[in-house]
N, C-alpha and C positions, 0 to 999 in steps of 0.2 A: 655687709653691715649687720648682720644676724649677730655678730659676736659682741655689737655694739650698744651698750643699754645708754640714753640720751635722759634727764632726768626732765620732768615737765615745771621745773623753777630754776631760775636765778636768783644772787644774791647781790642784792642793788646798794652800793657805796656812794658814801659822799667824800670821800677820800683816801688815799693808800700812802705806805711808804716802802720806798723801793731802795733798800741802801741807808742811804743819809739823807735822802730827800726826802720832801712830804711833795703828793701832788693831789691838788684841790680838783675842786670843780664849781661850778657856777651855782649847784647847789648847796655849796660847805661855805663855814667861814674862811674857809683858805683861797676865795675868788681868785688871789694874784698868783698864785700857784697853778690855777687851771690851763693858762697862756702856755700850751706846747707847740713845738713845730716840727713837723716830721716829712719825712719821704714819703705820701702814701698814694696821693692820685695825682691825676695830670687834670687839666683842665677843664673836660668834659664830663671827671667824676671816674672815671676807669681807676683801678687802682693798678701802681704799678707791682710789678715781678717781683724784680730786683730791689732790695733795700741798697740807699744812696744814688737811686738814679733819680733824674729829672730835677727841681725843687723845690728846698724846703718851703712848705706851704706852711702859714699860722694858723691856729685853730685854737677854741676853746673848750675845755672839756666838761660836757653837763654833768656827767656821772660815768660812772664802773660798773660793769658789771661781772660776776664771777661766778662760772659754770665749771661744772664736775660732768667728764666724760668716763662710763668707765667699759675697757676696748678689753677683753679677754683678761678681764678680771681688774686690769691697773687703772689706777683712779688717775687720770690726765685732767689739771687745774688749769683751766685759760683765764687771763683776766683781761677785758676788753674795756675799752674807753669812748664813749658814744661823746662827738665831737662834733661842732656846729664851726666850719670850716670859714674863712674870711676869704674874699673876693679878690682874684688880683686886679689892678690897673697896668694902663698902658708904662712899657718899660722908660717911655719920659718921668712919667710921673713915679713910679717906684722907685726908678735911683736919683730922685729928688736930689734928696738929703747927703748922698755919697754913702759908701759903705762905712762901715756894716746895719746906718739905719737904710731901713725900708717905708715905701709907703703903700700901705693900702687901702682898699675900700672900707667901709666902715660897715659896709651891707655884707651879710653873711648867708653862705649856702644853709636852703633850709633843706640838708641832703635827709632821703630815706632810704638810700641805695646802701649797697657794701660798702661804700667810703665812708657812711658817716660813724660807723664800727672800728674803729681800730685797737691790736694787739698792742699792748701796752710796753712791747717789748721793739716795736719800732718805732718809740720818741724818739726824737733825737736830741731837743735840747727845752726850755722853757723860752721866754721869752719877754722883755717891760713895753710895756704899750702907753702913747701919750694919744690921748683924739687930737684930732685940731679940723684945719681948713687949707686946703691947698687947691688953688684957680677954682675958688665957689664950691667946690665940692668936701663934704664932711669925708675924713679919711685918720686910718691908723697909724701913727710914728710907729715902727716896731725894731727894736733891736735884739739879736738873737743874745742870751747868757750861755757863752759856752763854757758851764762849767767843768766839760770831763762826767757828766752826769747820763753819755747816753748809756741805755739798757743794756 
């Protein structure tokens, strides 16, 4: 790692565009944009290996972050997306509604771990959310938008 110079700042976004999209964050006025769902951890926070295994979990995005690595001289740009991840329920209650809505929790992981960092390059799609109530409990309608938008 001697060949590796780390710089001691980031640069902190409230929104990006990736293609044709714009995607928000809970900090921007693009809120509805923030709503991605991605392949990244399993249930205890681990994140997975393999992009496409396990699944799509909802999250919403606070902000970006965008660091410059430079490794034997080339400037390598990450862009990261610090995400505050949504709770699943029992699989009664998530496929409620039948596919392709979802239900979930409305309480969210307040992660600090690796999972709550993800590369912006494993969305996989957005997502519209309704709140409501289902058997007493406040919870997420979530339907995924596959627009052909993943990274």
């Amino acid at each position: 790692m001697s060949e590796a110079v780390i710089p001691e700042s980031c640069r902190k976004c409230t929104a990006v565009r990736l293609g044709n999209e714009v995607y928000g964050s809970w900090d921007s006025r693009h809120k509805r944009s923030s709503f991605i769902m991605a392949y990244w951890h399993t249930k205890d926070g681990e994140i997975f290996t393999e992009t496409g295994t396990g699944d799509l979990t909802p999250g919403i995005i606070q902000n970006y972050y965008l660091h410059n690595l430079l490794v034997r001289g080339d400037n390598n740009i990450h862009l990261f997306a610090r995400v505050k991840w949504l709770r699943a329920l029992p699989a009664r209650y998530r496929y409620h509604c039948g596919r392709p809505v979802e239900v979930w929790s409305q309480d969210m992981f307040e992660s600090f771990g690796p999972s709550a960092f993800i590369p912006v390059a494993r969305i996989c799609c957005k997502f519209v959310r309704a709140d409501g109530e289902l058997s007493g409990r406040k919870v997420s309608f979530i339907c995924p938008l596959n627009t052909g938008t993943n990274i």
